[in-house]
MIZA-698315 format. One line per 2 residues: number of its first residue (from 1); their letters; for each residue x, y, z of C-alpha. Coordinates in steps of 0.5 Angstrom, whole numbers, plus 2048, in hexadecimal, padded with zeros to 3 digits. Example, Ala and Ser with C-alpha at 12.3 -4.5 7.8 and 13.67 -1.06 7.14 Angstrom:
1	as	819:7F7:810; 81B:7FE:80E .
//
This chain:
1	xx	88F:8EB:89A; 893:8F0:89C .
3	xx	88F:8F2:8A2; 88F:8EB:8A5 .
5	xx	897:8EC:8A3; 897:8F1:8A8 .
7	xx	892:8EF:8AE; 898:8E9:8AD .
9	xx	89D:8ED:8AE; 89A:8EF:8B4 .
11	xx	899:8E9:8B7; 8A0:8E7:8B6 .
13	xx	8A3:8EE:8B9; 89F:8ED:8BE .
15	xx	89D:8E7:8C1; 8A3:8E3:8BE .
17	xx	8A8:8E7:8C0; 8AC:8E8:8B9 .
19	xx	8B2:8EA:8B8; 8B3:8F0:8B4 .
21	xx	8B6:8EE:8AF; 8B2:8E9:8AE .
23	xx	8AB:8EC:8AD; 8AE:8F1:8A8 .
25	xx	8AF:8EC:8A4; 8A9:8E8:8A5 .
27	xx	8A6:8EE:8A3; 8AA:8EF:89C .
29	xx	8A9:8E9:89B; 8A1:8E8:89C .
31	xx	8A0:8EF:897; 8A4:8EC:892 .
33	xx	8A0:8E6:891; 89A:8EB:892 .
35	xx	89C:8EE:88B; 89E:8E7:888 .
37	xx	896:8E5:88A; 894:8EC:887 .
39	xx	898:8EB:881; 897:8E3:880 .
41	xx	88F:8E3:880; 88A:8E8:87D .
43	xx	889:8EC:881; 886:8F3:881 .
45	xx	888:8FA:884; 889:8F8:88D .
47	xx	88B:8F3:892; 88C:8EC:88F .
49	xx	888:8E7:892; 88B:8E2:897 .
51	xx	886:8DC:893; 88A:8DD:88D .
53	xx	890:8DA:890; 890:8D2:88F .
55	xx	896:8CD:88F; 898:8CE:888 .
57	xx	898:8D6:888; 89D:8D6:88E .
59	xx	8A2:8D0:88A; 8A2:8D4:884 .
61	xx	8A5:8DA:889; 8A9:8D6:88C .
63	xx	8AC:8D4:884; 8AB:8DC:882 .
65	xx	8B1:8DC:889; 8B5:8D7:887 .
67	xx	8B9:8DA:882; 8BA:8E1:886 .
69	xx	8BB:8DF:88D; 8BF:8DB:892 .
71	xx	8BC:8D5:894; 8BD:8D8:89A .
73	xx	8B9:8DD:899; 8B5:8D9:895 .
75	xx	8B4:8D4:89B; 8B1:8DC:89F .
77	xx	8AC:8DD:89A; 8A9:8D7:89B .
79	xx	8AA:8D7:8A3; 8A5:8DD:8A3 .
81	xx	8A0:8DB:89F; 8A0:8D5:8A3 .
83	xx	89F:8D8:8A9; 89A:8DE:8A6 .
85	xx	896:8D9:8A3; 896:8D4:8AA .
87	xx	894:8DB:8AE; 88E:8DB:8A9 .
89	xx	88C:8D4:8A9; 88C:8D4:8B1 .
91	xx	888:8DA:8B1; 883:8D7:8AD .
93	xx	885:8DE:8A8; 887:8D8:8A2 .
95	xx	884:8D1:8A1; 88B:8CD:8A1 .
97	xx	893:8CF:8A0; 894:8CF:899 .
99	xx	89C:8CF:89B; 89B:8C9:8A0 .
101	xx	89D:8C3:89B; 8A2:8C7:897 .
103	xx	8AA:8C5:899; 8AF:8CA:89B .
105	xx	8B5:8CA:896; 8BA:8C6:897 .
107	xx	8C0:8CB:899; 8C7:8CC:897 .
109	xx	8CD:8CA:89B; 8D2:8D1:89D .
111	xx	8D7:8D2:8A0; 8D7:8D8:8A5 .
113	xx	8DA:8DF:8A5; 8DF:8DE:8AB .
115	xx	8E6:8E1:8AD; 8EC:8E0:8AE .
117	xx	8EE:8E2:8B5; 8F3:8E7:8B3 .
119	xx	8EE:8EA:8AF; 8E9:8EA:8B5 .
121	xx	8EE:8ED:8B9; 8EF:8F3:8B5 .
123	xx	8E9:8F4:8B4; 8E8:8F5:8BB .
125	xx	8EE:8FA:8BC; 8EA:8FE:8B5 .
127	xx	8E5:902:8BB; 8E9:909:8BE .
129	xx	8E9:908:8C6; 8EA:910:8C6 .
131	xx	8E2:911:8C3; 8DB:90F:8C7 .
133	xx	8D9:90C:8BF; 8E0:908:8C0 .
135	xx	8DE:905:8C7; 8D8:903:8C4 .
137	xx	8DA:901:8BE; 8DE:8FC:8C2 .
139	xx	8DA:8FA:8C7; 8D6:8F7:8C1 .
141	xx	8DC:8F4:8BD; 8DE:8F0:8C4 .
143	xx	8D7:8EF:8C6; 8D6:8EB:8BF .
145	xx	8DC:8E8:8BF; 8DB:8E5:8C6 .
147	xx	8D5:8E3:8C7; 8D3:8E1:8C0 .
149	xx	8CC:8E5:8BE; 8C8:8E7:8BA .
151	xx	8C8:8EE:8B7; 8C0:8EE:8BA .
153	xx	8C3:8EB:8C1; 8C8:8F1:8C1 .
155	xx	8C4:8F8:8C0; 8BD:8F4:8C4 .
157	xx	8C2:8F4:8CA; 8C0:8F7:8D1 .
159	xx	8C6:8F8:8D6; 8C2:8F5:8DB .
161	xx	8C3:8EF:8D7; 8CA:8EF:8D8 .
163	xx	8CE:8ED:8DE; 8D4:8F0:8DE .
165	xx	8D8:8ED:8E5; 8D5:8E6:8E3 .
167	xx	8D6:8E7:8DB; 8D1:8E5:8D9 .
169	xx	8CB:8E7:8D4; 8C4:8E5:8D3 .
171	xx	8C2:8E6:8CD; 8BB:8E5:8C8 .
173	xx	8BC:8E1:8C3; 8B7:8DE:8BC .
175	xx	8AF:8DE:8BF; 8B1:8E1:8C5 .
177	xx	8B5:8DB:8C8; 8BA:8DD:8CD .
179	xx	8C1:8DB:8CF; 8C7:8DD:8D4 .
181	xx	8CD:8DD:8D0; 8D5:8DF:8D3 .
183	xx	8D8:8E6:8D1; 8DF:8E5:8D0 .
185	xx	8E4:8EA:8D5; 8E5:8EE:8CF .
187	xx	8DF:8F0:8CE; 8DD:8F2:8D4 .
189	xx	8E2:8F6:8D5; 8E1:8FA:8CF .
191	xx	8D8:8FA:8D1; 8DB:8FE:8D7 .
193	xx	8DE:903:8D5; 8D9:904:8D0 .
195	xx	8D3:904:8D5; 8D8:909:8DA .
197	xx	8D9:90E:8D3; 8D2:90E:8D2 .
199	xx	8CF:90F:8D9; 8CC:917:8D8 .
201	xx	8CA:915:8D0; 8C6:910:8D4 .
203	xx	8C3:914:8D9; 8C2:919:8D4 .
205	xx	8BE:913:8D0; 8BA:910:8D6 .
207	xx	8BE:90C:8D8; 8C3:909:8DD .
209	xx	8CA:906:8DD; 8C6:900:8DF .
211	xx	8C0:901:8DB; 8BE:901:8D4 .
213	xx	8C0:8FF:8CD; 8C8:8FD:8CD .
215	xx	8CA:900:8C7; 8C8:907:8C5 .
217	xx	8C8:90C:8BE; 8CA:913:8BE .
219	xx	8C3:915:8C0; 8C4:911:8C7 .
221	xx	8BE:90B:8C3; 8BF:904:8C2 .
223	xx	8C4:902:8BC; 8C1:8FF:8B7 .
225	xx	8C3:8F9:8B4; 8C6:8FD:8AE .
227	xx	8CA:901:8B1; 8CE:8FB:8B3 .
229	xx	8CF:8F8:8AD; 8D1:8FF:8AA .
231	xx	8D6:8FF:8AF; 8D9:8F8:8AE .
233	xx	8DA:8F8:8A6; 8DD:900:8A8 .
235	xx	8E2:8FE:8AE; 8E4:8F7:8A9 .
237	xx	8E6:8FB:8A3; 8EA:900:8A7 .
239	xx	8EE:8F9:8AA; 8EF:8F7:8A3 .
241	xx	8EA:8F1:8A3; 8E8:8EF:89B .
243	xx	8E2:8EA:89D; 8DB:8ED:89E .
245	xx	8DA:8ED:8A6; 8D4:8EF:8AA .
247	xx	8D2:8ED:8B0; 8D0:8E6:8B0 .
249	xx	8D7:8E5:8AD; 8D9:8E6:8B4 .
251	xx	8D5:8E2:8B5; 8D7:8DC:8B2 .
253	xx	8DE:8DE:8B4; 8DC:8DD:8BA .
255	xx	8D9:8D6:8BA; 8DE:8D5:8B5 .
257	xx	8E5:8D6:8B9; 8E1:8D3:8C0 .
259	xx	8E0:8CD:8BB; 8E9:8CD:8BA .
261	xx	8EB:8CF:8C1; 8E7:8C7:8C3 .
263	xx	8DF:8C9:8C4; 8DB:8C4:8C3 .
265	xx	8D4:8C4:8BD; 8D0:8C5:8C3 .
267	xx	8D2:8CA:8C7; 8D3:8CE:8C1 .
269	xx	8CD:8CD:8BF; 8CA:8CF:8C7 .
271	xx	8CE:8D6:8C7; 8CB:8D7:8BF .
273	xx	8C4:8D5:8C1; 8C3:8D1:8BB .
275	xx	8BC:8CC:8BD; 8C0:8C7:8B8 .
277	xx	8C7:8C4:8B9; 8C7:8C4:8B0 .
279	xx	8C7:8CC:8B1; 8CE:8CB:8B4 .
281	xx	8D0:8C5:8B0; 8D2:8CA:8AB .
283	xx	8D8:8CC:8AF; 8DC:8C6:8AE .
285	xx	8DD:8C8:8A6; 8E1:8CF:8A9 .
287	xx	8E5:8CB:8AD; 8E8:8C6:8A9 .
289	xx	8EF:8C9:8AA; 8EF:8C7:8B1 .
291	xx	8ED:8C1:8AE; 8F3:8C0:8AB .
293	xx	8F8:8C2:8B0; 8F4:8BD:8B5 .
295	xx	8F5:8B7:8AF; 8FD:8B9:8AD .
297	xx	8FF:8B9:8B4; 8FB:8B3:8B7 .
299	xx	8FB:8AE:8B0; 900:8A8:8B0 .
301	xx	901:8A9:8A9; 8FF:8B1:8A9 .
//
C-alpha cells in the first residue's frame, strides 16, 4: 500500500498540479490509514496490502476519527482515500473504489474569524517602514488584506504576475485555476517600495525587480507559507489583538468588510475563487451587525 501511496502522491504533484499544502495532507492522511490497515488486519511484519482494504474496514476508521477529529478533517481523510482509491481503480491497480459509496459527514455550521476594521488597521500599521523584513512584512499585510488570498496564492506569486500600473494581479488558485483580481492603491504602494529595497537582494539571488518570486526570506529564497503565518500571529499579539488569527482570518476579513461596505455574494465569491456560491454563504452569518443597522434604519416599526 504504501507504495501506491507514493506512486499517488506523485501523480497528484505532478499531473494534477496540487497545491502544497494539500498533497502534505493527503500524504499524512493516506499513511494514517496505512498503519489502521496494518493494525486492524492480521497481517505480519511489511507493507499492508491494498486487497485488505473493504468497505466496512474503511467506515470502522472513519468511526475510529469521529471522536478525535473535526468533521472537517474527518470529511479530508475521506476525500484522500476517495481520490487515492478512484486513481487506483482507473489505473486498474484496485478492482473497485472501496470508498466510492460512503457519504462525506455532514459538516458543521461556523462562524469565520474576521476583523474588526480598526483591528485590521492596526495590525497594518504593526510592520517597521524603517526595515527590508518590515517593507516585506507589509506588502504581505496589504496584499492579503486587498486581494483576499490564500496563504498558497501569496508565497507562489511571481512579480510577473503582478501589474502594478493597471493594479491588477494574476494569481493561481485551488487546481491551478486562474483568476485576475484587483490590488487595492495601498497595496501597491507598499509591493513598490518593497521591490525597490529588495533589487540587489534579487540580482544577487537570480533574479529581477520584474522577475521571480514576490515575496523572499532572508536567504533571498521564496517565503514559505509558515513564515506568513509566523508573522500574522506575531504582529496581531504585539497590536493587542486577543483572538487567534492567521492569514486565512484575513481572509475572511477580507470578504467579510466587502460584504458590509454593499458587495454582492457573487462578486465575493468571484475575488475568493470559490467554485460554489454555499462557500461564500457562510459570510452573511459575520455580517449580522450590518443586518441590523439596515433593519433599524429602514423598518417602519424598528
Amino acid at each position: 500500500m504504501n507504495k501506491l501511496i507514493a506512486s499517488f502522491i506523485r501523480y497528484i504533484q505532478t499531473e494534477k498540479g496540487y497545491s502544497g499544502h494539500t498533497i502534505r495532507n493527503y500524504e499524512s492522511d493516506l499513511r494514517q490509514f496505512s498503519k489502521f490497515v496494518a493494525t486492524k488486519k492480521d497481517l505480519r511484519k511489511g507493507d499492508p496490502g491494498i486487497d485488505l482494504v473493504d468497505y466496512m474496514l474503511i467506515r470502522s476508521y472513519l468511526g475510529e476519527l469521529f471522536d478525535k477529529c473535526r468533521r472537517t478533517t474527518t470529511a479530508r481523510k475521506l476525500s484522500a482515500l476517495k481520490s487515492f482509491f478512484r486513481y487506483l481503480e482507473l489505473r486498474g491497480l484496485a478492482p473497485l473504489n472501496p470508498a466510492a459509496e460512503i457519504t462525506t459527514p455532514k459538516q458543521e455550521r461556523y462562524i469565520p474569524t474576521y476583523l474588526p476594521v480598526d483591528d485590521m488597521f492596526a495590525l497594518l500599521e504593526q510592520p517597521d517602514r524603517e526595515k527590508e523584513l518590515g517593507l516585506r512584512d507589509l506588502a504581505i499585510l496589504e496584499l492579503l488584506y486587498s486581494s483576499g488570498l490564500r496563504v498558497s496564492e501569496l508565497v507562489a506569486l511571481d512579480v510577473e504576475k503582478l501589474d502594478l500600473d493597471s493594479r491588477l494581479v494574476r494569481v493561481s488558485g485551488k487546481g491551478g485555476k486562474e483568476r485576475l483580481l484587483p490590488v487595492g492603491r495601498k497595496a501597491i504602494a507598499a509591493i513598490r517600495e518593497y521591490l525597490e529595497h529588495t533589487e540587489k537582494r534579487r540580482k544577487k539571488a537570480g533574479y529581477s525587480i520584474s522577475h521571480g518570486p514576490l515575496l523572499l526570506n532572508y536567504r533571498g529564497g521564496r517565503l514559505s507559507d509558515r513564515s506568513v503565518n509566523r508573522l500574522v500571529k506575531r504582529y496581531s499579539k504585539e497590536c493587542g489583538i486577543i483572538m487567534e488569527i492567521s492569514p486565512h482570518s484575513i481572509r475572511h476579513t477580507f470578504a467579510t468588510h466587502l460584504l458590509d461596505g454593499g458587495a454582492d455574494l457573487r462578486s465575493i465569491q468571484e475575488l475568493l475563487g470559490h467554485v460554489n456560491l454555499s462557500s461564500t454563504q457562510k459570510y452573511t452569518h459575520v455580517s449580522i451587525d450590518k443586518l441590523m443597522e439596515v433593519y433599524d434604519k429602514s423598518h417602519p416599526r424598528s
